[in-house]
Biopython code that builds the backbone (N, CA, C, O; Angstrom):
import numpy as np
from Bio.PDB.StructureBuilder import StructureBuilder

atoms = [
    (1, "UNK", "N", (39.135, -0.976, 2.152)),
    (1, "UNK", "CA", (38.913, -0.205, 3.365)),
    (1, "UNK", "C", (37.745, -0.813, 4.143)),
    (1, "UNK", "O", (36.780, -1.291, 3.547)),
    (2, "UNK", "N", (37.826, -0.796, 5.318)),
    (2, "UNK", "CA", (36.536, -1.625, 6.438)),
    (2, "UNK", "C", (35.418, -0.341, 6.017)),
    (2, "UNK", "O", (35.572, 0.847, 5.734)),
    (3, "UNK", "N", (33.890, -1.507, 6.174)),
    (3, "UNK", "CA", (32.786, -0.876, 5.961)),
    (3, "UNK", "C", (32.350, 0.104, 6.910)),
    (3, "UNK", "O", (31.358, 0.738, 6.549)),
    (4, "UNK", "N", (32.825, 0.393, 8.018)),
    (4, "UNK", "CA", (32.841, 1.259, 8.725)),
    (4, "UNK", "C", (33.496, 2.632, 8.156)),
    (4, "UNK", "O", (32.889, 3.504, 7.536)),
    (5, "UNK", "N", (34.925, 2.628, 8.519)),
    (5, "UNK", "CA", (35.775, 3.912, 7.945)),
    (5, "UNK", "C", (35.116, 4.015, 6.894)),
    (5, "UNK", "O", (35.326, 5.218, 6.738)),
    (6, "UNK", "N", (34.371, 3.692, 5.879)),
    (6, "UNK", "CA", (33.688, 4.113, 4.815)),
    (6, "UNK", "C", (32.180, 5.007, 4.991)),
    (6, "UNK", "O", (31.929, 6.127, 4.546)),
    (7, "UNK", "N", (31.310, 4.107, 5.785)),
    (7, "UNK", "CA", (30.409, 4.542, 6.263)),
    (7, "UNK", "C", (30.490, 5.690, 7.050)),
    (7, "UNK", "O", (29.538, 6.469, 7.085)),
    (8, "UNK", "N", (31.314, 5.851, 7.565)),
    (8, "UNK", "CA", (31.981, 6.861, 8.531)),
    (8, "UNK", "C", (32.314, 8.036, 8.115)),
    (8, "UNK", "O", (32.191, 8.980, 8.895)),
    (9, "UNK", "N", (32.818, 8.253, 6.772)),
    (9, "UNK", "CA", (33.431, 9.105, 5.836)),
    (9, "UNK", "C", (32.457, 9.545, 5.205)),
    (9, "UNK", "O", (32.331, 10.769, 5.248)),
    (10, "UNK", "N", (31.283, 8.654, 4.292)),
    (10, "UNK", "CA", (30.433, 8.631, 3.754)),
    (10, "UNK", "C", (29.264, 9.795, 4.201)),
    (10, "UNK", "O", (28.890, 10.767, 3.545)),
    (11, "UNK", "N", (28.871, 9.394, 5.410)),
    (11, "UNK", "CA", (27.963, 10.155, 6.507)),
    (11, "UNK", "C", (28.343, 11.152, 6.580)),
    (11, "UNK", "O", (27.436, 11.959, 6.375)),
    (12, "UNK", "N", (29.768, 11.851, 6.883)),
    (12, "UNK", "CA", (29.787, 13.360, 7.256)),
    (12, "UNK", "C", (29.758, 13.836, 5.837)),
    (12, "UNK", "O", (28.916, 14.710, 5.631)),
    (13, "UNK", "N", (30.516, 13.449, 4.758)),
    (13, "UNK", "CA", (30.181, 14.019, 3.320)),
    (13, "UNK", "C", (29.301, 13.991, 2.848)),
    (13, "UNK", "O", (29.298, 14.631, 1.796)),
    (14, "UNK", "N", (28.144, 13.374, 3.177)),
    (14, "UNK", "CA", (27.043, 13.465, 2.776)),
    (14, "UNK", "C", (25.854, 14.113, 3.380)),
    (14, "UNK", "O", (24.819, 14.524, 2.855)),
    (15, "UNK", "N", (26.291, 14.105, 4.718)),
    (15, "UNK", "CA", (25.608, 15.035, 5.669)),
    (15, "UNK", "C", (25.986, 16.320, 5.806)),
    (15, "UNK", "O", (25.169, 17.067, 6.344)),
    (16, "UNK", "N", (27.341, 16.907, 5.346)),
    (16, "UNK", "CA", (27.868, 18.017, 5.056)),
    (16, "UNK", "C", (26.861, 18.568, 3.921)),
    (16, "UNK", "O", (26.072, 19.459, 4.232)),
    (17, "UNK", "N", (26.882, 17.928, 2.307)),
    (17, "UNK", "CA", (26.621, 18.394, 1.259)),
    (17, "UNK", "C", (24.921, 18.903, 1.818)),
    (17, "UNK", "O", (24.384, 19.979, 1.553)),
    (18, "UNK", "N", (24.482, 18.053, 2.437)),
    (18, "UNK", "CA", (22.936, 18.022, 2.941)),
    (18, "UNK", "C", (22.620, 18.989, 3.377)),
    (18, "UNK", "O", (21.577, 19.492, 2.961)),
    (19, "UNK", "N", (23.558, 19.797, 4.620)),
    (19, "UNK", "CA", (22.874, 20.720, 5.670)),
    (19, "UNK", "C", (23.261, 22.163, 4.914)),
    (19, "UNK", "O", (22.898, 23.281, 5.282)),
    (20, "UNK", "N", (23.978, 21.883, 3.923)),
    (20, "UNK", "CA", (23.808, 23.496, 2.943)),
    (20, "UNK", "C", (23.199, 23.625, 2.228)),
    (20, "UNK", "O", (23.409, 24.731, 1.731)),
    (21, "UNK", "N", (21.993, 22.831, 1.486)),
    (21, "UNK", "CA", (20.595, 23.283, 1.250)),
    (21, "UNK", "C", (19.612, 22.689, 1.852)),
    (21, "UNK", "O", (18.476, 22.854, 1.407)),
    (22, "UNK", "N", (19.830, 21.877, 2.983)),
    (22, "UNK", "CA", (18.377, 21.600, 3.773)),
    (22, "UNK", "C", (18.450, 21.998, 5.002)),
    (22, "UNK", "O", (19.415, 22.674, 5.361)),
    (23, "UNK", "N", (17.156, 21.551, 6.124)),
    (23, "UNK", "CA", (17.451, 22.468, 7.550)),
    (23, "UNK", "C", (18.293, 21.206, 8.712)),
    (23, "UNK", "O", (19.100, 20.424, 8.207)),
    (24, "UNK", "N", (18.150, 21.174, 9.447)),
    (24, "UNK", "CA", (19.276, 20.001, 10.267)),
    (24, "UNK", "C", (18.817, 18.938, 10.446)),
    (24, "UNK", "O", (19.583, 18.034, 10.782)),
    (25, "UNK", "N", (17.262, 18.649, 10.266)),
    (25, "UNK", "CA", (16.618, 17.139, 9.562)),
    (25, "UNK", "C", (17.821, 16.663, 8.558)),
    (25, "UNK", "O", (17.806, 15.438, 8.674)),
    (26, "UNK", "N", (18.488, 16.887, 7.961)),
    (26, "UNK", "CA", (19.373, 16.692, 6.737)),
    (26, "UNK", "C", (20.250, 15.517, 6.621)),
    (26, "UNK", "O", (20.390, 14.765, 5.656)),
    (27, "UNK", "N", (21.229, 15.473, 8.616)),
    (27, "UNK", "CA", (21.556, 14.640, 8.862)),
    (27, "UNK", "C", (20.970, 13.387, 9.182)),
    (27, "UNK", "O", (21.664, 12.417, 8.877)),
    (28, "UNK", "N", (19.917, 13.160, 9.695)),
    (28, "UNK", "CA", (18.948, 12.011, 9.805)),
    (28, "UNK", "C", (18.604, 11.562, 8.005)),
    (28, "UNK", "O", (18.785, 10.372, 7.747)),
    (29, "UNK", "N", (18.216, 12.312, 7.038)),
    (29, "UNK", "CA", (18.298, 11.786, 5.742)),
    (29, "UNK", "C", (19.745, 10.964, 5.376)),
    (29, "UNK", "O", (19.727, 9.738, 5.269)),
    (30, "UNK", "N", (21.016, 11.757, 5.191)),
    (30, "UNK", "CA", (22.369, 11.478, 5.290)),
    (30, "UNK", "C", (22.473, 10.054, 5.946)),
    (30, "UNK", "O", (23.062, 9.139, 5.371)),
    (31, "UNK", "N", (21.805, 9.886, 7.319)),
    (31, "UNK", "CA", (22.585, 8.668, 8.085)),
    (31, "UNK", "C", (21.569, 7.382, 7.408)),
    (31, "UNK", "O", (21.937, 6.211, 7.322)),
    (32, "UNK", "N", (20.190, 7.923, 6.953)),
    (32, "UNK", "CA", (19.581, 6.483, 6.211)),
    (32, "UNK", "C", (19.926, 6.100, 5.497)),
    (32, "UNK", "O", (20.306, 4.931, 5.567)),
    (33, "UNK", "N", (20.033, 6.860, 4.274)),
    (33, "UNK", "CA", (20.615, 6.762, 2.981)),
    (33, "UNK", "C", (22.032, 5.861, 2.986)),
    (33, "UNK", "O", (22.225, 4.840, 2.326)),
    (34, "UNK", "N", (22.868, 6.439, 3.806)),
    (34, "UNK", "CA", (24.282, 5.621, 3.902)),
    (34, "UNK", "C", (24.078, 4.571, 4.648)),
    (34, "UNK", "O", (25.027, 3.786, 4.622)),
    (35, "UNK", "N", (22.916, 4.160, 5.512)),
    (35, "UNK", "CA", (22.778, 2.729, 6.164)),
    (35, "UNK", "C", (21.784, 2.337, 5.416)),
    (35, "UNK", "O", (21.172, 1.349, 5.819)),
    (36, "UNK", "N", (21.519, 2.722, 4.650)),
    (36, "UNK", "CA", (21.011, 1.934, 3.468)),
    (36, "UNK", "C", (21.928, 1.027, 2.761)),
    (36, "UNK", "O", (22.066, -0.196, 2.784)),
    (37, "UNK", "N", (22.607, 2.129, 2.024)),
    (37, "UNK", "CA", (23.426, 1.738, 0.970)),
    (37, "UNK", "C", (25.006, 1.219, 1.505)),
    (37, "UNK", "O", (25.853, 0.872, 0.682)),
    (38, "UNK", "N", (25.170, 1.218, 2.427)),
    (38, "UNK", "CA", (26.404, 0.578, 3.207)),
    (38, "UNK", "C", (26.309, -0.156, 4.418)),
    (38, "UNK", "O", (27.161, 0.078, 5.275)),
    (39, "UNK", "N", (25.380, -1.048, 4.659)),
    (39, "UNK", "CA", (24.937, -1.369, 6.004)),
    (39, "UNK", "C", (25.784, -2.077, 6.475)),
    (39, "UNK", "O", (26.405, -2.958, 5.881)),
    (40, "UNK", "N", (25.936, -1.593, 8.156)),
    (40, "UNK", "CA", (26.812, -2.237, 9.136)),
    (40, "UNK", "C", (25.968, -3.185, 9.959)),
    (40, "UNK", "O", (24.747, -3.329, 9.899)),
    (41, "UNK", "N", (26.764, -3.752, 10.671)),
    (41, "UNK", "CA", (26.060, -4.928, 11.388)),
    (41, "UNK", "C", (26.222, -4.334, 13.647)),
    (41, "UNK", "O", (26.620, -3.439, 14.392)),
    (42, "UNK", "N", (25.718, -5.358, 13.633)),
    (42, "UNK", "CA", (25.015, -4.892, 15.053)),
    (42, "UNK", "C", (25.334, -3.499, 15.499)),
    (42, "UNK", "O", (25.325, -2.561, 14.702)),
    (43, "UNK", "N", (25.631, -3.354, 16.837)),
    (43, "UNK", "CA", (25.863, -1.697, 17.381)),
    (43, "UNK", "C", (26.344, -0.903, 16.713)),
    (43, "UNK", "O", (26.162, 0.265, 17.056)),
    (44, "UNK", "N", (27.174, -1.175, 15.457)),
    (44, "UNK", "CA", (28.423, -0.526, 14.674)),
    (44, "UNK", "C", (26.747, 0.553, 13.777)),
    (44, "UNK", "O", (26.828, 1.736, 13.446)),
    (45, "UNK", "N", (25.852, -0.063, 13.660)),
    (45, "UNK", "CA", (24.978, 0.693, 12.865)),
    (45, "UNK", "C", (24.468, 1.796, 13.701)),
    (45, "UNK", "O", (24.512, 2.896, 13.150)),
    (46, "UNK", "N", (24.070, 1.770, 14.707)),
    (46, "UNK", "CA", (24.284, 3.165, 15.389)),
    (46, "UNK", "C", (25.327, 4.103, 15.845)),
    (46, "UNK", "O", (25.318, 5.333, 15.780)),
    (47, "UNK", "N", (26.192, 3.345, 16.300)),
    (47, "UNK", "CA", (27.571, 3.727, 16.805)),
    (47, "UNK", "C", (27.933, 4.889, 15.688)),
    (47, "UNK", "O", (27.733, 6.098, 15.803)),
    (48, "UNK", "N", (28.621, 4.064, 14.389)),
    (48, "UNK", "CA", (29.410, 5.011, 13.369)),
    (48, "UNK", "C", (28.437, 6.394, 12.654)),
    (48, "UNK", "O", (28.968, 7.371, 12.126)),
    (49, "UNK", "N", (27.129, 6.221, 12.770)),
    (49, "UNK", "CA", (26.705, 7.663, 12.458)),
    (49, "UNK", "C", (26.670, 8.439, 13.458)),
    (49, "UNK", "O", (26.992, 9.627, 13.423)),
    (50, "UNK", "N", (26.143, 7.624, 14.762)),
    (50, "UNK", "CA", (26.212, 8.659, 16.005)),
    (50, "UNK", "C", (27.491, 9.695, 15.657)),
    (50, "UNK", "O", (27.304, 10.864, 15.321)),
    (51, "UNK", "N", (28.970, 9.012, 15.806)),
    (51, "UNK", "CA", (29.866, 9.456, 16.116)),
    (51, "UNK", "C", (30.379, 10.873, 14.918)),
    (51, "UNK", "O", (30.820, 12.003, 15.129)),
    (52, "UNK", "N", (30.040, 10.083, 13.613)),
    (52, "UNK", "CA", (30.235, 10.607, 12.231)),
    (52, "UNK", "C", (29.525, 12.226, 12.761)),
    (52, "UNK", "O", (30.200, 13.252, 12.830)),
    (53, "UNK", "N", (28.136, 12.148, 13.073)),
    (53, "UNK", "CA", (26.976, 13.598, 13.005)),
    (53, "UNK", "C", (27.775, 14.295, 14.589)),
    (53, "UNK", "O", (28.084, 15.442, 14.912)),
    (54, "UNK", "N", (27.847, 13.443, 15.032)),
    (54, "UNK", "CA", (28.340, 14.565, 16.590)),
    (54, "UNK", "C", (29.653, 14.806, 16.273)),
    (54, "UNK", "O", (30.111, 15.452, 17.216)),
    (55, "UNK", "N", (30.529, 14.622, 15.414)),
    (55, "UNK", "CA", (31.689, 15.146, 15.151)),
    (55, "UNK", "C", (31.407, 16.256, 14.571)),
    (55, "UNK", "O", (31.594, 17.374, 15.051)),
    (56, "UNK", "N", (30.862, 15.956, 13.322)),
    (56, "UNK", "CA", (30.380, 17.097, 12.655)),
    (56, "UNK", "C", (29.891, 18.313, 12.831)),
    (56, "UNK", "O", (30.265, 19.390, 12.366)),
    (57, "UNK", "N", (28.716, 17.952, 13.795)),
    (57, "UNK", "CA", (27.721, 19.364, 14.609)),
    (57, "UNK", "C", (28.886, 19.698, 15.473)),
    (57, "UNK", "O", (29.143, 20.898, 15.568)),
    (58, "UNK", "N", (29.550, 18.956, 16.044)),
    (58, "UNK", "CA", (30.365, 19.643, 16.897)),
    (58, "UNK", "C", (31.722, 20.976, 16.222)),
    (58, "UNK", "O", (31.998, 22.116, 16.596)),
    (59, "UNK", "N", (32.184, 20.222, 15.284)),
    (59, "UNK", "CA", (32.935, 20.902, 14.466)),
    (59, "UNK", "C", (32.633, 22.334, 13.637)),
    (59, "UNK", "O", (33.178, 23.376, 13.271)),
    (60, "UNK", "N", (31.634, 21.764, 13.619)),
    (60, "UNK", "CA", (30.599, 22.833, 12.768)),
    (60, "UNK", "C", (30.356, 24.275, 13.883)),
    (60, "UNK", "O", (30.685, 25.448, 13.703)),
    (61, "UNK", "N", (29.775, 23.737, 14.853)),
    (61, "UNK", "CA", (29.268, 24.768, 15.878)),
    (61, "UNK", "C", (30.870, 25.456, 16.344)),
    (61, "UNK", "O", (31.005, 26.678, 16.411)),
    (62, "UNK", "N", (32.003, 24.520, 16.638)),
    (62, "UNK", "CA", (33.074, 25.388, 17.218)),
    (62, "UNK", "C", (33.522, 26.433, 16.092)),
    (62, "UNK", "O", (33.705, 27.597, 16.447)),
    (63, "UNK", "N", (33.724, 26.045, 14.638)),
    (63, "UNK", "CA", (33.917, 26.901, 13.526)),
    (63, "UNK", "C", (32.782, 28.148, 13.905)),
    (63, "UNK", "O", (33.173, 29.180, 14.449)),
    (64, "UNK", "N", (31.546, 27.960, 13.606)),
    (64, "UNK", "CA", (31.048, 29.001, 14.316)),
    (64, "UNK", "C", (30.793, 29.731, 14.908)),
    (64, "UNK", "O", (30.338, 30.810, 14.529)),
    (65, "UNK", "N", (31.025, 29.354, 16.204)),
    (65, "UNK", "CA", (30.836, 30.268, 17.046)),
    (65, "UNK", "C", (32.654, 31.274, 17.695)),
    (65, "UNK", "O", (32.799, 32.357, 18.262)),
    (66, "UNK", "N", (33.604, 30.293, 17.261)),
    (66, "UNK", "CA", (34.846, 30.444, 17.226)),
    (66, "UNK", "C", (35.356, 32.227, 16.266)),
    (66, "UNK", "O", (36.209, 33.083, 16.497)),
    (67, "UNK", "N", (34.516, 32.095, 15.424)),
    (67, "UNK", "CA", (34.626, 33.176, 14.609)),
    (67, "UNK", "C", (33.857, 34.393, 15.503)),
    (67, "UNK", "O", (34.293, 35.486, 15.139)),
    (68, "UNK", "N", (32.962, 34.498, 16.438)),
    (68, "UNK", "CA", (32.814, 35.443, 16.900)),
    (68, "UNK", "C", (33.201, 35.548, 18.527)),
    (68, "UNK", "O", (32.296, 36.169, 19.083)),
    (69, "UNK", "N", (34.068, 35.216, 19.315)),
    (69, "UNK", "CA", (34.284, 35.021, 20.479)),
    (69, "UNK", "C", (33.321, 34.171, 20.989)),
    (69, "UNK", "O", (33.192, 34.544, 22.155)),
    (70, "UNK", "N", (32.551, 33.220, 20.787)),
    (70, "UNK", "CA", (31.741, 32.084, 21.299)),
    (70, "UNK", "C", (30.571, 33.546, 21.988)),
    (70, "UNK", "O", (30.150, 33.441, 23.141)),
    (71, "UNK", "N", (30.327, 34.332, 21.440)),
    (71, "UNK", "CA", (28.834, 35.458, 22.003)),
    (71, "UNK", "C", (27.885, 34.708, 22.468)),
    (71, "UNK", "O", (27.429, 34.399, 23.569)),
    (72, "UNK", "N", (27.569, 34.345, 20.669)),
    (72, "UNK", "CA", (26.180, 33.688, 20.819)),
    (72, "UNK", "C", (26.063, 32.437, 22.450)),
    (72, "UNK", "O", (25.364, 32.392, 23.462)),
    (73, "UNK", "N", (27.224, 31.596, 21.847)),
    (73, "UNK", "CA", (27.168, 30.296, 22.449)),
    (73, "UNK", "C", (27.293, 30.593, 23.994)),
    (73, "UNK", "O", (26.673, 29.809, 24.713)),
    (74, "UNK", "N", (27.787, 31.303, 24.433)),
    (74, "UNK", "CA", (27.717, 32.132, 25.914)),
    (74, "UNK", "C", (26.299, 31.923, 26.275)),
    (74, "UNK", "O", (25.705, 31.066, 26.929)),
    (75, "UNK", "N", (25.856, 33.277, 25.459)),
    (75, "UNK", "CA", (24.568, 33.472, 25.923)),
    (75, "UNK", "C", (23.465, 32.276, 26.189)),
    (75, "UNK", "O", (22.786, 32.232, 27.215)),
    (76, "UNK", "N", (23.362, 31.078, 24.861)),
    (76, "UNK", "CA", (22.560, 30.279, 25.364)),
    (76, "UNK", "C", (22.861, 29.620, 26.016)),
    (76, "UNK", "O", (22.008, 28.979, 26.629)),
    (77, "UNK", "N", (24.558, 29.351, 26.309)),
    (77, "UNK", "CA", (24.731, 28.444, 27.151)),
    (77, "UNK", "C", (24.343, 28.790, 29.112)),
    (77, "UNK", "O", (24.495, 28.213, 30.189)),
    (78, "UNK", "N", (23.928, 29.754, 28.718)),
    (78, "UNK", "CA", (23.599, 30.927, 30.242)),
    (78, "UNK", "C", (21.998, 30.715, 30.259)),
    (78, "UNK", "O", (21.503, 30.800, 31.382)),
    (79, "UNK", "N", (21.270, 30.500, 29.385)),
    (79, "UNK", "CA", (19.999, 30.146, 29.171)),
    (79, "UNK", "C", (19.667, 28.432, 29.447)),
    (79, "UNK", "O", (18.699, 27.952, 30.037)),
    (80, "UNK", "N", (20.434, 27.961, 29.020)),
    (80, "UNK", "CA", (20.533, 26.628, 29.404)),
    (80, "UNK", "C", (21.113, 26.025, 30.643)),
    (80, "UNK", "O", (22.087, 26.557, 31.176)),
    (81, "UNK", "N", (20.655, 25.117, 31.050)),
    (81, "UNK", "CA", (21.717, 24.707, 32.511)),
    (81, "UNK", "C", (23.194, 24.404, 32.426)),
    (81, "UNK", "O", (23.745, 23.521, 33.084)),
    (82, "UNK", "N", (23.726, 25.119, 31.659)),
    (82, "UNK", "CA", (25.164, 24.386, 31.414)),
    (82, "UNK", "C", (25.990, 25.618, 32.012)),
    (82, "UNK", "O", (26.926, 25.944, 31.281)),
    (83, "UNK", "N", (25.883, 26.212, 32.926)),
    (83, "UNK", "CA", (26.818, 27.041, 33.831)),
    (83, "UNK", "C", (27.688, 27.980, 33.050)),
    (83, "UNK", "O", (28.770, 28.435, 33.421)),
    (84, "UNK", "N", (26.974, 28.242, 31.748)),
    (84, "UNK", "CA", (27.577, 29.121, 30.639)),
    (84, "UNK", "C", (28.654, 28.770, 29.936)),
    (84, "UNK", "O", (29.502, 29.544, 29.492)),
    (85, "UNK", "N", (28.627, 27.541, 29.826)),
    (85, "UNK", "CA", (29.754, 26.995, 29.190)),
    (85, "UNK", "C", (29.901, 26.522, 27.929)),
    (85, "UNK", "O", (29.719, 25.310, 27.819)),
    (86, "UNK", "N", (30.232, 27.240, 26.751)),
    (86, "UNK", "CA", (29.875, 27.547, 25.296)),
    (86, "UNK", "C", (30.172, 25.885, 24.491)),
    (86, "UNK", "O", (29.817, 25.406, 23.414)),
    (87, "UNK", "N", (30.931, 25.414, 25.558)),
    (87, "UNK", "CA", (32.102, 24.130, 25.163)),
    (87, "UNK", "C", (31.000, 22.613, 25.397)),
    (87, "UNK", "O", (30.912, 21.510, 24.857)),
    (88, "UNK", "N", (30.403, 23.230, 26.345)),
    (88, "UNK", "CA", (29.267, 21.850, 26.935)),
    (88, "UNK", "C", (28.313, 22.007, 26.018)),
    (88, "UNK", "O", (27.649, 21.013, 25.723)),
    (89, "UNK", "N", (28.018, 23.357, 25.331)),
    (89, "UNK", "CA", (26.753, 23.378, 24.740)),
    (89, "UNK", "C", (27.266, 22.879, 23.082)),
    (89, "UNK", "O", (26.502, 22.571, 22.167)),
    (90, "UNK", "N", (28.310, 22.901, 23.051)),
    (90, "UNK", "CA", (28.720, 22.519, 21.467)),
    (90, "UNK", "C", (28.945, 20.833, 22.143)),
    (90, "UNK", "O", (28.356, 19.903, 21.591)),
    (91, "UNK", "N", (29.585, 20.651, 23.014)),
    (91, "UNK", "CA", (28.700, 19.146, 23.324)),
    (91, "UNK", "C", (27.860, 18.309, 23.440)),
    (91, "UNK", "O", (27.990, 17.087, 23.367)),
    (92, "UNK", "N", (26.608, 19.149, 23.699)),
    (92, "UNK", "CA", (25.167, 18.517, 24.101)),
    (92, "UNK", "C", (24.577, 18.739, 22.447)),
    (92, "UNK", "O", (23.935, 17.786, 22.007)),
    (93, "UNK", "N", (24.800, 20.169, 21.349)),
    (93, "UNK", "CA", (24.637, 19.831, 20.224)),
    (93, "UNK", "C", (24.932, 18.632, 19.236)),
    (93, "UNK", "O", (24.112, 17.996, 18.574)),
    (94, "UNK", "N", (26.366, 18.473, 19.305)),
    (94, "UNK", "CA", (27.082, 16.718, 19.122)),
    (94, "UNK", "C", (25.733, 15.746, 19.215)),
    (94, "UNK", "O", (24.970, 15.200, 18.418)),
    (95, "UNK", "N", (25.880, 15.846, 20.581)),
    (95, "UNK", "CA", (24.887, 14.553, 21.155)),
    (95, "UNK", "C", (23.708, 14.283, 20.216)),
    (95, "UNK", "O", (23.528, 13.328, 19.461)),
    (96, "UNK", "N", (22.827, 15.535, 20.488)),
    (96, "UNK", "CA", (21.388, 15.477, 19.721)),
    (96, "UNK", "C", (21.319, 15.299, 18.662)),
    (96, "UNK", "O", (20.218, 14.833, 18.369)),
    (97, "UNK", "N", (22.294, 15.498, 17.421)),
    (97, "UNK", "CA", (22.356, 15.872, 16.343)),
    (97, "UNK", "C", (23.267, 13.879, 15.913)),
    (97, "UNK", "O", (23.234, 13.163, 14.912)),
    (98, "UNK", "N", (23.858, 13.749, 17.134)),
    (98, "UNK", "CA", (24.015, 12.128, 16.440)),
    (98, "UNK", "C", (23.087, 11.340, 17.242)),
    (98, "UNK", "O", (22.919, 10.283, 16.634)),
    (99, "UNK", "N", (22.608, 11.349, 17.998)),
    (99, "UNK", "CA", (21.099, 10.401, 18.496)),
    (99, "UNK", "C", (20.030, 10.829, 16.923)),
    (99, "UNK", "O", (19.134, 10.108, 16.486)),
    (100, "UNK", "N", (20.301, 11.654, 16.559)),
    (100, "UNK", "CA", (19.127, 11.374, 15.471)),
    (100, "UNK", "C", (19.939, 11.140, 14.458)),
    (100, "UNK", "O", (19.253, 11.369, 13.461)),
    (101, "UNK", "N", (20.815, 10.875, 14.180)),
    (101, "UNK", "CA", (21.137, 10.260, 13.054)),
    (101, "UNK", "C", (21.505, 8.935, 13.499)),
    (101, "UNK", "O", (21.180, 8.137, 12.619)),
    (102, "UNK", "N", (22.009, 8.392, 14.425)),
    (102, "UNK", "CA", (21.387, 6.962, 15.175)),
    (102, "UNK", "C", (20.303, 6.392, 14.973)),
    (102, "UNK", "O", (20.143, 5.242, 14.564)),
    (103, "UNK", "N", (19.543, 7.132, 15.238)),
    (103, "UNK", "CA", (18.467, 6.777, 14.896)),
    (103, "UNK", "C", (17.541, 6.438, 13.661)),
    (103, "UNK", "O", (16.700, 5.549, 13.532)),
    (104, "UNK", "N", (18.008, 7.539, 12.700)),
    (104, "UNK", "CA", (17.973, 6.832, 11.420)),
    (104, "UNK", "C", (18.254, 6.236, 10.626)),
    (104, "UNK", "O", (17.560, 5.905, 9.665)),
    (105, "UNK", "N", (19.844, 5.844, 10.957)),
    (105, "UNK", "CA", (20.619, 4.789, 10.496)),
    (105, "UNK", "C", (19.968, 3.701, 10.740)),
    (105, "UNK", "O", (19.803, 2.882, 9.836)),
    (106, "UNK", "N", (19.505, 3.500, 11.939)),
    (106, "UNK", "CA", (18.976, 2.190, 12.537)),
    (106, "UNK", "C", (17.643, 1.511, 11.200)),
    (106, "UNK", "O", (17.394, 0.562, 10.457)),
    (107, "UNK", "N", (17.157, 2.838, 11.658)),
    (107, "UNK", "CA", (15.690, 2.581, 10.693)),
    (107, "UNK", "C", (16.053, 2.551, 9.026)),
    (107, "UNK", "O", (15.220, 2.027, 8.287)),
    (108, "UNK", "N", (17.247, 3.093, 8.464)),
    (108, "UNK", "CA", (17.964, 2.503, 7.427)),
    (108, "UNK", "C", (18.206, 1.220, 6.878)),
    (108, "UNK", "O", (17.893, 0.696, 5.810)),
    (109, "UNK", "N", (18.989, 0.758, 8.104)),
    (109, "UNK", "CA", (19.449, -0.733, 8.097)),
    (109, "UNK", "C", (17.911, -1.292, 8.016)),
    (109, "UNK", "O", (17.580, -1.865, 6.978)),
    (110, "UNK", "N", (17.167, -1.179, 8.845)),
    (110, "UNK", "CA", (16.223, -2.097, 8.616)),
    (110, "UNK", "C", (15.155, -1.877, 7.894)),
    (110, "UNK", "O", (14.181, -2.589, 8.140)),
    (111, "UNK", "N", (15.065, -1.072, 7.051)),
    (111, "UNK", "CA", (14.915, -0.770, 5.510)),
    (111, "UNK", "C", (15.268, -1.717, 4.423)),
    (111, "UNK", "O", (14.552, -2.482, 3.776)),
    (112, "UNK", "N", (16.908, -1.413, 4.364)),
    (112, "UNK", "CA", (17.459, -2.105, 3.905)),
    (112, "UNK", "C", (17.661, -3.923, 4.178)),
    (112, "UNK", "O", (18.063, -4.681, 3.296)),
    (113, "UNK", "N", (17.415, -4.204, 5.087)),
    (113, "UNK", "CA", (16.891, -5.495, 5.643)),
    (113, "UNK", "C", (15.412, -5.871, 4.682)),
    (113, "UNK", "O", (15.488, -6.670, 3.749)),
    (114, "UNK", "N", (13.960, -5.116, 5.087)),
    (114, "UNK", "CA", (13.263, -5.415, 4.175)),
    (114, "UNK", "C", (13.355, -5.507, 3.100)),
    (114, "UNK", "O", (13.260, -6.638, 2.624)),
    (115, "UNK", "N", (13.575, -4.400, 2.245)),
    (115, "UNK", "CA", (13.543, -4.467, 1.016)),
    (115, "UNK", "C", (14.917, -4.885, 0.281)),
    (115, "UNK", "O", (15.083, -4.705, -0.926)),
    (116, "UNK", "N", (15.821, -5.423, 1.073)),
    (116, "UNK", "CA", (17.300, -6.237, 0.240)),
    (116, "UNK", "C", (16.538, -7.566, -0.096)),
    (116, "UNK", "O", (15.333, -7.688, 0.122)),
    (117, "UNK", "N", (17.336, -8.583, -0.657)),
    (117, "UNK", "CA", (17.607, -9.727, -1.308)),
    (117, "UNK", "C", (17.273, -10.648, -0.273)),
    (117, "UNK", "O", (18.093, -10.829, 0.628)),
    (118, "UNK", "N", (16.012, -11.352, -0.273)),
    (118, "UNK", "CA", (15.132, -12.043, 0.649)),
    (118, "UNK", "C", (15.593, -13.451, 0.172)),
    (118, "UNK", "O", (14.910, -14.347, 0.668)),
    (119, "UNK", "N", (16.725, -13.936, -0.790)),
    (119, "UNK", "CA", (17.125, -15.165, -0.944)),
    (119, "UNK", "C", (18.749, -15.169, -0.098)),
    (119, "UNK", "O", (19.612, -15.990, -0.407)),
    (120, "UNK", "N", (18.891, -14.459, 0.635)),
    (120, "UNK", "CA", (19.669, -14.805, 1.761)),
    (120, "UNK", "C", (19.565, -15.439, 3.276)),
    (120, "UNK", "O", (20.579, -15.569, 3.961)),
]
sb = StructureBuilder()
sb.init_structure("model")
sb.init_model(0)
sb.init_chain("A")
sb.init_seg("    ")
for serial, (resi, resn, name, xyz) in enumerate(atoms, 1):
    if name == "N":
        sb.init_residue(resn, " ", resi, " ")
    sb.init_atom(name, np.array(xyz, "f"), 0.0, 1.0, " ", f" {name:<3s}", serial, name[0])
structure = sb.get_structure()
């Protein structure tokens, strides 16, 4: 299987198991750890966790808020500039929630860069 679809798979199962006993820092642990231990090469190392964590938060938040007529997500989305739109705000969650695991993937890989096998 390509190191991606792995990494890819890897990240939400591991970022899943994560955010049910830690707080949503969890996914940024999740995306190092797996760009640690599975490192991709150029953009693909931000790219595939970005996508992996904003699927997830996204999925996550529609399961949620889906179960109660989107209330909650109304309301902040009425608090927020998003013209009350429960759908943009489970979008803009996506976003934030894979920019930081982007972000730690990154700092993964190059982790894993230092401290890998310096006779390459």
């Amino acid at each position: 299987m390509n190191k991606k679809i792995i990494n890819f798979i890897a990240t939400i199962v591991v970022a899943f198991i994560f955010s049910q006993f830690l707080s949503w820092w969890s996914v940024m642990l999740a995306a190092f750890l797996i760009a640690f231990l599975i490192p991709l090469k150029k953009a693909a190392v931000f790219i595939v966790p970005f996508l992996s964590v904003a699927l997830l938060w996204i999925v996550q938040s529609w399961i949620l808020s889906s179960t109660n007529d989107y209330i909650l997500a109304k309301k902040i989305a009425i608090l927020l500039p998003l013209g009350g739109n429960p759908f943009v705000l489970m979008l803009v969650t996506g976003i934030i929630g894979g920019l930081a695991a982007g972000i730690a993937a990154v700092f993964g890989k190059q982790c894993q860069i230092l401290f890998g096998n310096k006779s390459k």
